[in-house]
N, C-alpha and C positions, 0 to 999 in steps of 0.2 A: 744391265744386269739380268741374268735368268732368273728363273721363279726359284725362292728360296728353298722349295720342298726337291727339286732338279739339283741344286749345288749342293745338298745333301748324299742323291743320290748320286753323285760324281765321286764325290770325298769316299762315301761307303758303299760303291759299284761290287759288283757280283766278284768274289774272292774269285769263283769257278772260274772266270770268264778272264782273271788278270792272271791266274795261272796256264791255262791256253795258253794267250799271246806272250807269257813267257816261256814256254815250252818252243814257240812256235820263233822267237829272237834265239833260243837256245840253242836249236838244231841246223842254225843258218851259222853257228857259231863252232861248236863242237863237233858237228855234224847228226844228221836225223837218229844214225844206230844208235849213238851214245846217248840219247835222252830221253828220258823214261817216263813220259807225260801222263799220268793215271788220276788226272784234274774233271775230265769233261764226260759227262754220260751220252757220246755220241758213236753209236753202234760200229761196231767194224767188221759185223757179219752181214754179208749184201743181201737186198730185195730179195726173193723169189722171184724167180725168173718168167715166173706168170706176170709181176707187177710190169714190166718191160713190155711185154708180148700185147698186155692189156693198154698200155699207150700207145702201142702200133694200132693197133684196132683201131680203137676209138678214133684215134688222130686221122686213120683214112678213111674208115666205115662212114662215120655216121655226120649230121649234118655239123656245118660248121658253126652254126648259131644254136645249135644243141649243147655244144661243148664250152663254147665261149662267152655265148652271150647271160647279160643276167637271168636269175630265177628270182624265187623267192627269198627274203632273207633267209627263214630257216634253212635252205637249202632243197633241191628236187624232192618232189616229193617219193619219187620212183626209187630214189637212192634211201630217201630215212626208212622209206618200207623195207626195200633190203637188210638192209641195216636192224631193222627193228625185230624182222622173221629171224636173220641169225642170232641176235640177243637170246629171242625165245627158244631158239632151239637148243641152244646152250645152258640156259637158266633154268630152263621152265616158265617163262616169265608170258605175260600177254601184252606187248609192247604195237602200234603200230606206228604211221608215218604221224602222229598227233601227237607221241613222245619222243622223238627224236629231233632234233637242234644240229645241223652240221656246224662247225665252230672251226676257226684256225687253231690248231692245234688243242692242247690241254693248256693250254696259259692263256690261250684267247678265248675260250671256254670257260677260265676259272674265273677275269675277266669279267664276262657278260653274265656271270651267276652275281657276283660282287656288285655290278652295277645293276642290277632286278632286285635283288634284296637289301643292298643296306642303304639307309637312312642313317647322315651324321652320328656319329660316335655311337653306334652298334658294335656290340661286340662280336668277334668272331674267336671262336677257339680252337686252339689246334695245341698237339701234343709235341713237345721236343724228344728227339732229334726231329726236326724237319725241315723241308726244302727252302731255302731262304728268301726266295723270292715271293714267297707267301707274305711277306713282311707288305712287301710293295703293290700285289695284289688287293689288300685288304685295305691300304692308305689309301690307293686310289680314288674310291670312293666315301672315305674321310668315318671311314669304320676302325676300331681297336683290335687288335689281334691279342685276344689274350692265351698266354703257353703254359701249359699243362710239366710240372717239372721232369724230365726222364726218368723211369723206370731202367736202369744200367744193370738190372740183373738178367733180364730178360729179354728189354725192350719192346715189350705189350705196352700199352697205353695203361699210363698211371689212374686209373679208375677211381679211385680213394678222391686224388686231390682235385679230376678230374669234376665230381658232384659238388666239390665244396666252390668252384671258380663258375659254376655257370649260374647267371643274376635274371631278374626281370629284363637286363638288355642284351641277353646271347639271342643274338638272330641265326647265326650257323655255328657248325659244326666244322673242321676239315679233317677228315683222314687219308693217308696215302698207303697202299697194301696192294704189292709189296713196295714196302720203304723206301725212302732213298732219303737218309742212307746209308741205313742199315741192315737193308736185305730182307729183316723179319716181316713174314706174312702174321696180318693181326687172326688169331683164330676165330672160329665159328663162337666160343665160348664169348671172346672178349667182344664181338660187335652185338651179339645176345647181350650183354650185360651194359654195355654203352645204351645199346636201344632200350633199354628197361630204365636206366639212369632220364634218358629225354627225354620218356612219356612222362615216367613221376614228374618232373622239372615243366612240362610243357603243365597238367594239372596243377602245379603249387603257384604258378609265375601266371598260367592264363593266357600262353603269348606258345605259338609257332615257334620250335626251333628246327632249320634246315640240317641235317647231314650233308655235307658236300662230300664225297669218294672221289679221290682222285687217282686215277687209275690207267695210266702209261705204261705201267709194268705187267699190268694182269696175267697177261702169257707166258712172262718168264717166270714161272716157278720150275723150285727142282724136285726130283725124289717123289713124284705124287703127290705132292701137298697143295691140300684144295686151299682154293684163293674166295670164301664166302662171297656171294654176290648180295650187298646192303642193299638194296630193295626186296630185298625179301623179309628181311627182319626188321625193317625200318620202315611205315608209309611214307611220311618227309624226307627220302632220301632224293637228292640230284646226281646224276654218271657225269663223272665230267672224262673223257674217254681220249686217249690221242693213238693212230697207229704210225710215230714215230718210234716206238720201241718195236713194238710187235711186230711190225713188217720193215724195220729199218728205212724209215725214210723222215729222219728228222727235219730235214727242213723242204718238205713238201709244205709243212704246217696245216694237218689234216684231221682232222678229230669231231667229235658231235658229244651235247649234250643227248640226255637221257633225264627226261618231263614226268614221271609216272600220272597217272589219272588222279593217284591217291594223294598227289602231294596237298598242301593246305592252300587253296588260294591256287588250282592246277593250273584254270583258266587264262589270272592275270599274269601267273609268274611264266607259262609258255609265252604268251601275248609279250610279255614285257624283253623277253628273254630273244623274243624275234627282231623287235624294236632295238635293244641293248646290242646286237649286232651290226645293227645299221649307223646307230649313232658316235657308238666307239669308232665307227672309220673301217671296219672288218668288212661291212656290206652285206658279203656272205663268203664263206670259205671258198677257194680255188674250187673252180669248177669243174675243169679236169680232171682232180684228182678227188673228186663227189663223185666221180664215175669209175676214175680208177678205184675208190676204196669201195662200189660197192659190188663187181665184179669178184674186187678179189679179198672181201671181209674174214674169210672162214679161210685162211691160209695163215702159217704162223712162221716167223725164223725159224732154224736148226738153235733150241737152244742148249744143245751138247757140247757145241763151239764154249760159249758161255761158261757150262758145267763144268770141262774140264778146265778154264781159269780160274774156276773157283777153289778147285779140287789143289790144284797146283800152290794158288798162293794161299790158300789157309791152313794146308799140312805145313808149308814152306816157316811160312810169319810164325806156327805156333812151335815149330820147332825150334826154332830162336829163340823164344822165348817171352814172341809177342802175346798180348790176354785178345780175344776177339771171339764173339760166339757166331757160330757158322751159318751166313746167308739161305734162307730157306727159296729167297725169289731176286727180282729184278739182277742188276751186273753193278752190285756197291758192297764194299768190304767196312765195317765201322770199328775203327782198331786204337784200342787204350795208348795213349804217347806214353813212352818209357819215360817221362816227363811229367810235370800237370801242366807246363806252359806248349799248349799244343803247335800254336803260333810258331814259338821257337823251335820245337821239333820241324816242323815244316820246314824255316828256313835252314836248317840244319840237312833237312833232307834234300834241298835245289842244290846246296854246295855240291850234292852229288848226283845233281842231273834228274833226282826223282820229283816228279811235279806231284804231289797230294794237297786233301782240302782240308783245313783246320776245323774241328768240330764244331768252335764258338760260331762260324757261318751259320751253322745248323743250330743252331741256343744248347750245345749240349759240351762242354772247355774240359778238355782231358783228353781229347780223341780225334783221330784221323780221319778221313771217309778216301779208300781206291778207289778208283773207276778200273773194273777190270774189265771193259769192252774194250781189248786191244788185242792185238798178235802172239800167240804163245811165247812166241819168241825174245818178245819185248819183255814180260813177266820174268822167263829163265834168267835174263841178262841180267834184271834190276834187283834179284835177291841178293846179289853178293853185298849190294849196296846196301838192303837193307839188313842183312846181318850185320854189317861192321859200325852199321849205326848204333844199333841196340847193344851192340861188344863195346863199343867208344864210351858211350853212357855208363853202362856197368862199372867199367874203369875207372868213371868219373865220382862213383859214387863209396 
């Protein structure tokens, strides 16, 4: 028998990830045009064509035990300086190669943050709607995830319930901005008002609490709207950072933590956090592409590609009739079921080839999450579907 906490997650495996491989049975069935998979946030606007050009290089330039062979866990030091000057140049910030952590992506990052800070039944808090596999994140190391209930007028982080739930054992924090998956960037106002919330709390309890920002979206915002960088407002803040969205290469698995000087315990939680990647099995993030990401850090996708999906399916859905308040960042639509059993709406929507995520994944039952990182085309095609859903319901009701 496998370990009991594994046959758990088999029985309640990633909703995301069972709707894939049914989009992916579907189009071997129906054929690929006909099905309308808007399950997976896996980009479908390509690299920049620097990222290409930059693995030519490297692969022929430079030494072969440069690029392949181990470094340090934290990763080259040459790369988190890069890394760390673009931060600052960006932020404003004063980062160097002593706050930066290269990591396998933003999950193997969030990971080696979870294994450095908690100790058995710690709590971690994070706000619903959010990413579900935070769930699994935080058990790993035998921590409690406690959720903040949604805020559904907005989608800001419930701040009120927010002070009443953090105890003498919240050890972190988590936020994601922009959302997923709901799109909303959290404002300058609300991470001001969080960080004022866990100093008071850190003075009443006596005790360190982490902000963890998770932050794979950064760059896709739309319309101008600034994306606050938490270390500015927060000294205990950790970056946990992946350029799977940003530059489209999800499964390079490439990302770095961000250490600040000021965090509490900077010392042990870098030291630990160098350590926490060796011993999870990570080592240290793909080496290759510690070179590739620090060549090519300060380039970003087209993300107009993006804007105009978004443009498309939120005029489309609200025209219908669907409720959804419009995406300011990341490629995720968060859309009320013409229902409350979201679930049902879902299978409701496969009968018609449309793959979407029930919101209960995300702790938040009433609503849908799209993934609109897909082909214009794909979108135009799958509205008829969605109007005669939300007309079939009407009739029903």
């Amino acid at each position: 028998m496998i370990a009991r906490d594994m046959q758990n997650s088999i029985k309640n495996g990633s909703i995301i990830r069972a709707m894939f491989e049914e989009g992916k049975k579907r189009a071997k069935i129906y054929g690929a045009e006909n099905v309308f998979d808007f399950s997976l946030g896996n980009p479908n606007v390509e690299p920049p064509e620097e990222i290409k050009q930059a693995i030519i290089d490297i692969v022929s330039s430079e030494k072969p035990m440069n690029v392949h062979g181990y470094m340090m866990n934290s990763g080259y030091e040459d790369v988190r300086e890069d890394i760390a000057k673009s931060i600052n140049r960006k932020f404003g910030t004063d980062f160097s190669s002593r706050n930066i952590i290269m990591t396998v992506g933003a999950g193997g990052g969030a990971n080696v943050v979870f294994k450095t800070l908690l100790n058995p039944d710690d709590e971690v808090i994070t706000f619903a709607p959010f990413f579900g596999e935070y769930r699994g994140y935080v058990a790993n190391f035998g921590g409690k995830l406690v959720v903040v209930s949604p805020n559904t007028v907005d989608f800001q982080p419930n701040l009120v319930e927010f002070r009443e739930k953090i105890t003498a054992r919240t050890k972190a924090v988590i936020i994601n901005s922009p959302n997923n998956p709901t799109g909303v960037v959290y404002s300058e106002k609300t991470i001001m008002e969080l960080s004022e919330i866990l100093r008071e709390k850190q003075k009443e309890f006596g005790t360190d609490i982490y902000l963890v920002s998770d932050e794979p979206y950064r760059e896709l915002a739309y319309e101008d709207v600034e994306v606050p960088y938490p270390t500015r407002y927060f000294e205990n803040t950790i970056i946990v950072y992946s350029f799977s969205k940003s530059l489209s290469l999800p499964g390079e698995r490439i990302g770095y933590l961000v250490i600040p000087n000021e965090v509490a315990d900077y010392e042990d939680v870098f030291a630990g956090a160098g350590i926490a990647t060796r011993i999870l099995g990570f080592v240290n993030a793909p080496s290759l592409f510690q070179r590739v990401a620090a060549r090519c850090v300060d380039l970003e996708v087209d993300v107009e590609v993006y804007n105009r999906n978004r443009e498309l399916f939120y005029n489309s859905l609200k025209s219908y009739g669907y409720e959804c308040i419009k995406p300011e960042g990341a490629f995720y639509m968060f859309v009320k079921s013409p229902i409350a059993d979201d679930s049902r709406f879902c299978e409701m929507a496969k009968e018609k080839n449309i793959l979407v995520v029930p919101g209960s994944y995300f702790s938040c039952p009433g609503y849908f999450r799209i993934a609109y990182c897909v082909a214009y085309d794909t979108i135009k095609n799958a509205l008829p579907g969605f109007k005669a859903l939300i007309d079939e319901l009407g009739n029903q009701k």
